[in-house]
N, C-alpha and C positions, 0 to 999 in steps of 0.2 A: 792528270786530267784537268782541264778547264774549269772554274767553278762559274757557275749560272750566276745571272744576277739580272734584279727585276728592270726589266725595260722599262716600263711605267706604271706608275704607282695613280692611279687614279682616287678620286675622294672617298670618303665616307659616301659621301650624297647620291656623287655618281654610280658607286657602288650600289647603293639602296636602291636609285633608277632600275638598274641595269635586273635587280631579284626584284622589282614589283611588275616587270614590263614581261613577265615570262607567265601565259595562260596556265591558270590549273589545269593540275594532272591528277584527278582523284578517281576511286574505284567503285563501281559500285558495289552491294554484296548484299546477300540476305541472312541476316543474323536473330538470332532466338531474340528474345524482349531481353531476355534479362543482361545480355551480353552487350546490349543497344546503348547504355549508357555512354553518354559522352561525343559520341557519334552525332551526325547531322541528317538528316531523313531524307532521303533520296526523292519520297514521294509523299506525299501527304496522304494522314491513314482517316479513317474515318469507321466509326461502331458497327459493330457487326450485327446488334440487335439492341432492342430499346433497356436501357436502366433506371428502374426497375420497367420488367415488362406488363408489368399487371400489377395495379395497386395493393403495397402491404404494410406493416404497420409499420410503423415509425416508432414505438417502443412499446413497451410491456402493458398490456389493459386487456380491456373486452369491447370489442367491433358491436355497434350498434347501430341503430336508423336515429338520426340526428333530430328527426321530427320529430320523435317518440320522446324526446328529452324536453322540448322545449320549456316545458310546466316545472321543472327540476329548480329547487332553491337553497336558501341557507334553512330558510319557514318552513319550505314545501317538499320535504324529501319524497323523490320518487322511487319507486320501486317497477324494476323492470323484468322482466323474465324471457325476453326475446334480446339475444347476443350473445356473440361468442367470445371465448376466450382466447385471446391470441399474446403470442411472443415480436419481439423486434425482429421484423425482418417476414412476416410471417404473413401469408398470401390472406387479404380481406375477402372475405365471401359478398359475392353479389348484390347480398339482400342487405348491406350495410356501408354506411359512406364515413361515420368517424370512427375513432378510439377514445373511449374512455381510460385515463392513468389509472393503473391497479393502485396507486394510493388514493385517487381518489373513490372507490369505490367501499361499501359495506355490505357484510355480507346479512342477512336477516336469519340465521339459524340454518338456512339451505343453500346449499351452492347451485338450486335452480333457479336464485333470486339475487337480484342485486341491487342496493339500494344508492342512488347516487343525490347530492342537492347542488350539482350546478348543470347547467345546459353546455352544449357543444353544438360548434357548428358544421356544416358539411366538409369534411377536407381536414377535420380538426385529428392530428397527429397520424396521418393517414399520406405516404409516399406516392403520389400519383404516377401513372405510368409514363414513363420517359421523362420523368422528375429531372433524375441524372444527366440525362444526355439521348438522344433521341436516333432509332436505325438509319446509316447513311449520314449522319452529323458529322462535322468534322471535329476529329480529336486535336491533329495536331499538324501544320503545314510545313509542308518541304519547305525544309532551310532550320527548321528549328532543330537546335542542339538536348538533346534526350537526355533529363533530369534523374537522378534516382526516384525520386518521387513521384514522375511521371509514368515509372515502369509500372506499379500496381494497377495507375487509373488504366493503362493501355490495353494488360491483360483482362482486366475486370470487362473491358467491351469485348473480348471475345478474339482481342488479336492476341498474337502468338509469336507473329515474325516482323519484323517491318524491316527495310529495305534503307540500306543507311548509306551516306556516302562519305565515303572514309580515307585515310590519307596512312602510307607505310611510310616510314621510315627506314634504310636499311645502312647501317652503321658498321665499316670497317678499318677494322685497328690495322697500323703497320709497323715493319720494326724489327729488325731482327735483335735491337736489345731486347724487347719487351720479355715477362713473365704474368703471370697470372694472380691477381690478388691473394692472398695467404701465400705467397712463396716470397721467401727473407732473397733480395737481391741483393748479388754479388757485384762486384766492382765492375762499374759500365754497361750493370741490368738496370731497367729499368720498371716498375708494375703499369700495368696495363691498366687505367683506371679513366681517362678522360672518357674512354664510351661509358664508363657506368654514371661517368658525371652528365654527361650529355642524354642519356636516355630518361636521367630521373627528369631535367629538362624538358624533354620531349613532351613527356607521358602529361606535362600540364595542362599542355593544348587538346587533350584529348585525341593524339594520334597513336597508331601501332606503331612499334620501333622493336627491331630485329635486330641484334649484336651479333654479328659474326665472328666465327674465329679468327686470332690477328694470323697475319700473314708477313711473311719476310720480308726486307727490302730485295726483293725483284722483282721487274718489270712488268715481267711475263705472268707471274705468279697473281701481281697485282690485280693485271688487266683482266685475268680467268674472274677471279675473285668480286670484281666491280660488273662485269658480263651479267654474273650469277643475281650478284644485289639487283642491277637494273631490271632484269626479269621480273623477279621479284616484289620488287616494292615501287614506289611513284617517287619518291626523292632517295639520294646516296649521299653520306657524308664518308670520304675516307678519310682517317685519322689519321696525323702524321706525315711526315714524308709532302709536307708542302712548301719549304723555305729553300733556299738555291744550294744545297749542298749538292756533295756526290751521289748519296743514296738517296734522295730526292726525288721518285718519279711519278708523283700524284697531275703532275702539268702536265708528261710527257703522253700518259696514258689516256687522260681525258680527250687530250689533241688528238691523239691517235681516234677513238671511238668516236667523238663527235668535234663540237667545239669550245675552245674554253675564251669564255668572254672576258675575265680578268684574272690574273696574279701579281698582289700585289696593289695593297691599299694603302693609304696617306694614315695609317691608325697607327697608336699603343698604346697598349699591344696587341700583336695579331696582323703585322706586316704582312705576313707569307700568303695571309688567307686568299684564295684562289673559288675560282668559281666558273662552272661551265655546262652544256647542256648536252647529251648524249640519246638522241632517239625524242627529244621532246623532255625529256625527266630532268631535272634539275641535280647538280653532282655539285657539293662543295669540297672545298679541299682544308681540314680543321688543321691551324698548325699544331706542333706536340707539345706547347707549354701551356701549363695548365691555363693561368689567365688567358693566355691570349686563345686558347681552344673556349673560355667561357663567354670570350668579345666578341667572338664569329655568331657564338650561338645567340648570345643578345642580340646583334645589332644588323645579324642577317638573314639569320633561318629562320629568328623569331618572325622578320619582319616577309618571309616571304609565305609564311603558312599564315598570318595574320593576313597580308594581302588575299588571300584565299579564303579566307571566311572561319577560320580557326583562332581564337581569340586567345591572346596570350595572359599571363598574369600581371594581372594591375600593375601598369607604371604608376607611381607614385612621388611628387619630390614635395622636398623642404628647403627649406635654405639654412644654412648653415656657415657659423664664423668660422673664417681659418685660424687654427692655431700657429698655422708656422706656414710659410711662403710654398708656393708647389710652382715648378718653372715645367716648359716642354723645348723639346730642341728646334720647335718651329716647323710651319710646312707642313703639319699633320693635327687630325685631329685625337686627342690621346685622352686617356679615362685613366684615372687616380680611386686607386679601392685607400678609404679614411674609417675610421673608427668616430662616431658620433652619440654625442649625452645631451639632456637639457642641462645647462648649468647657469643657474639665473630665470632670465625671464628669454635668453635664445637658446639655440642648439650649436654646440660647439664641437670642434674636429678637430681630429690630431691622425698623422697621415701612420701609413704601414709603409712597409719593405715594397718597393715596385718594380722587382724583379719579376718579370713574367714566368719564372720556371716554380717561386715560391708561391705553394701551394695552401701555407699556412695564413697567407696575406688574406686571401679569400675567407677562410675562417675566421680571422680577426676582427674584420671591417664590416660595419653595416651599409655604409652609403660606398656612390659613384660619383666621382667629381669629372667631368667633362671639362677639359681646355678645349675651349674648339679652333679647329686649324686658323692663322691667323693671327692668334693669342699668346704672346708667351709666356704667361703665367699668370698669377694670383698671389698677392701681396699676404702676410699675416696681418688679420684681424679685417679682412676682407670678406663681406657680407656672399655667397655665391649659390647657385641653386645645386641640390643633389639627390641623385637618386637614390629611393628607399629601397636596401637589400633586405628590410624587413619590417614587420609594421610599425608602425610608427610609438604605438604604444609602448614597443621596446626600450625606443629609445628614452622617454619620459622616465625607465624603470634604471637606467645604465649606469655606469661606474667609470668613467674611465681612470686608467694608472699610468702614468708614462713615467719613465726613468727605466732605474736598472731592472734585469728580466731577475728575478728570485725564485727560485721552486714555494717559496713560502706563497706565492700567488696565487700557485694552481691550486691549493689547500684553499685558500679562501676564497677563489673563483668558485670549488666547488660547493661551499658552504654556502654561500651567498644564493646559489640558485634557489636551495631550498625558503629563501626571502622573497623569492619572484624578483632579485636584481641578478641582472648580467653585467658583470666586470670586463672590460674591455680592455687589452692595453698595447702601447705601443711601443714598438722596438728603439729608446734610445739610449745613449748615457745619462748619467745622472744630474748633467750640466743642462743638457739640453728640455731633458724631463723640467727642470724647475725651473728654466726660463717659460714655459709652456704655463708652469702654475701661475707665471706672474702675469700671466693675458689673462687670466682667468681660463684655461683653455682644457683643464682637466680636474675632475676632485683630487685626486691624490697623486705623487709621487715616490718613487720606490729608490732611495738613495742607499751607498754603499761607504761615501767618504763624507764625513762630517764637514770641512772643508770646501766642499762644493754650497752651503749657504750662504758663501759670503756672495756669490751673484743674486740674492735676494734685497739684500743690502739692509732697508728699515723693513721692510714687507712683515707686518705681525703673520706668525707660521705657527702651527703644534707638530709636535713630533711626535711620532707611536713609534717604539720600538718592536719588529715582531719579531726577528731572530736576530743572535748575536752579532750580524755583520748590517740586517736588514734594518733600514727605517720607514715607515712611509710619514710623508709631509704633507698637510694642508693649510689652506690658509686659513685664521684663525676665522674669517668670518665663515667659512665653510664647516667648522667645527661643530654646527648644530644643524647643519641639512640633513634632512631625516635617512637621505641615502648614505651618505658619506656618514653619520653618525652610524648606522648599522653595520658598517661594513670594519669599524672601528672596534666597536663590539665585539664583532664577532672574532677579530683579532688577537682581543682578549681571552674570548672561550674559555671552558675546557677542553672544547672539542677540537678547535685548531691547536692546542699544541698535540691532543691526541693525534689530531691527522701528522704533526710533523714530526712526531718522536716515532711513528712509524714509516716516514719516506728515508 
């Protein structure tokens, strides 16, 4: 059989054109208050009755006529026998306009008597009617996205339901390797796990998202299964089955159903990524590695449900030094997942694995470095902007370790949390780890051959021994950064060699 291959790869840009030029497709729906969170208001609600409706107290005292106090002093204590006693919240009788505070009051031997020595004025601790919010007011206008916090005051007017406009998602796995999370895959299984990555994704924006059962690669099987989503829901992502192979037919199905406006972007990773519109509803096509299924959801779904009034989680960047040079093969625009610390008075980075199928790279890396098409790379020790995979504060808190991978690491990655630092490290040799030290471009490195410091040359270094093969290195001015000091420490333990006499 013939293998597919992409006709044209169109930009990043044109791509983004192409998902922002497509009208919302939303639903409307009537859902309880409490269910409303996160949702957008269809209609603008407005109080069903005045808060409070009838003036009551404002806190705990005795309701009195205001002009009956006025003679009241520190000299001239009065004594009153007309008022009532009332709690917070508690309906004012008629014949009375304030509240006297139950501390302020004395009692004279009778509880028909009450002795007070300051005045009050009319209105004084007293909740006038429609204090709150007034019948027919408006609470809250169509377009505004419903707060947890907004849910109390909503019900407190007397709504119940409000009428919200909302957006499905409906997400299908494919693949005839796949299995299902908790099942240990056999040679050429794969788990099924990009829709659970992709839906946690979703659920930020405040949209529904529907994981359907994966389906095999066939065609037929596929098209039933996408029919079903489109019904369904207002957008479809199918997973999988989007790059030019043989069992490939997320392009073929789309064409078929409606039309597909692109396969096949100028990105890396996430070439395959495919996009097209079936009945009006917008259908993407995620490819199956993990990065490149996480670049489609950044840089496309985000941006078409954000076109739509669905606001995504804070972009945020920094700029940050490179510790070591990142090239692209040109003609595309391509994102770099980097692990990033303050180290000094900037933030510095040291790159991961950029295989789009390593799943672990994601986990490692804080930031996104963007080459954008045009670019063919970025030098070491090159100033460049990145985006924040987490807050920022993180990274103020980080550790990076590049050199050899040690299990003695994950022991003191895990001790280190309880410090409030996260240890970050990067996949290299031990050579390339301490040329890294020598930009300054990490606190520590993790060596295995003593030998490898003669690329340091004069560089003043310390050396921590934590197991018999492991060393970590820093440079001696680093030797009293209060992270790197802690993380030294805790090297020492008792509890890290505890943790390592049990792995």
């Amino acid at each position: 059989m013939a293998m597919k291959r992409y006709l044209h790869q169109i930009t990043v840009n044109e791509a983004v054109e192409v998902i922002k030029s497509i009208p919302p497709h939303t639903t409307i729906r009537r859902v309880p208050v409490i269910e409303s969170v996160g949702h957008k208001l269809a209609q603008s609600i407005y109080a069903e009755y005045s808060v409070p409706e009838v003036p009551v107290s404002a806190m705990d005292g005795f309701a009195v006529k205001s002009s009956q106090t006025v003679k009241a002093g520190d000299q001239t204590p009065l004594t009153l026998k007309n008022f009532a006693q009332v709690n917070t919240g508690n309906v004012i009788p008629k014949e009375f306009d304030a509240v006297i505070r139950v501390e302020d009051v004395w009692f004279e031997g009778s509880s028909e008597a009450i002795t007070i020595r300051k005045s009050v004025n009319p209105g004084t601790n007293v909740r006038a009617a429609g204090e709150d919010i007034r019948a027919g007011q408006l609470i809250l206008p169509a377009g505004t996205i419903i707060r947890p916090f907004d849910v109390g005051a909503i019900a407190s007017y007397g709504i119940t339901h409000v009428s919200v406009r909302s957006v499905s998602v409906g997400i299908l796995p494919t693949g005839t390797e796949l299995i299902m999370p908790g099942e240990r895959p056999a040679p050429g299984q794969v788990v099924e796990s990009n829709t659970t990555m992709a839906e946690a994704y979703l659920r930020q924006f405040g949209v529904g998202v529907i994981r359907y059962p994966p389906v095999v690669d066939n065609p037929v099987l596929i098209r039933g299964a996408l029919e079903k989503i489109l019904a369904e829901n207002d957008i479809a992502i199918v997973s999988a089955g989007s790059s030019a192979g043989t069992k490939d037919f997320t392009a073929k199905v789309i064409a078929e159903l409606g039309e597909l406006l692109f396969h096949g972007v100028a990105v890396k990773p996430a070439k395959p990524a495919m996009f097209g519109l079936v009945g009006k509803k917008p259908v993407f096509g995620l490819p199956g590695y993990p990065l490149s299924a996480q670049t489609v959801l950044r840089l496309f779904v985000g941006e078409l449900l954000e076109s739509w009034g669905w606001k995504r989680p804070r972009h945020a960047y920094i700029n940050v030094r490179l510790g070591d040079s990142i090239s692209s093969e040109g003609g595309i625009d391509e994102f770099s997942l980097h692990a990033a610390a303050r180290i000094g008075s900037d933030y510095a980075a040291i790159p991961q694995s950029r295989g789009a199928s390593v799943q672990m790279t994601g986990v490692r890396s804080n930031i996104v470095i963007q080459i954008p098409n045009g670019i063919e790379g970025f030098e070491a020790g090159e100033i460049v902007p990145a985006l924040l995979a987490v807050p920022i504060e993180e990274l103020d808190r980080t550790v990076l370790i590049a050199g050899v991978y040690d299990a003695s690491i994950e022991a003191l990655t895990e001790l280190a949390v309880k410090k409030d630092i996260r240890i970050r490290t990067g996949n290299f040799n031990g050579l390339s780890g301490l040329m890294l030290l020598m930009k300054n471009a990490c606190h520590l490195v993790c060596i295995t051959d003593s030998s490898d410091l003669a690329v340091l040359g004069d560089l003043p270094i310390v050396q921590h021994k934590i197991t018999k093969n492991a060393v970590l290195v820093c440079r001696k001015e680093m030797e009293n950064d209060p992270l790197t000091k802690t993380v030294l420490e805790l090297a020492d333990s008792a509890e890290f060699r505890k943790k390592l006499s049990r792995s």
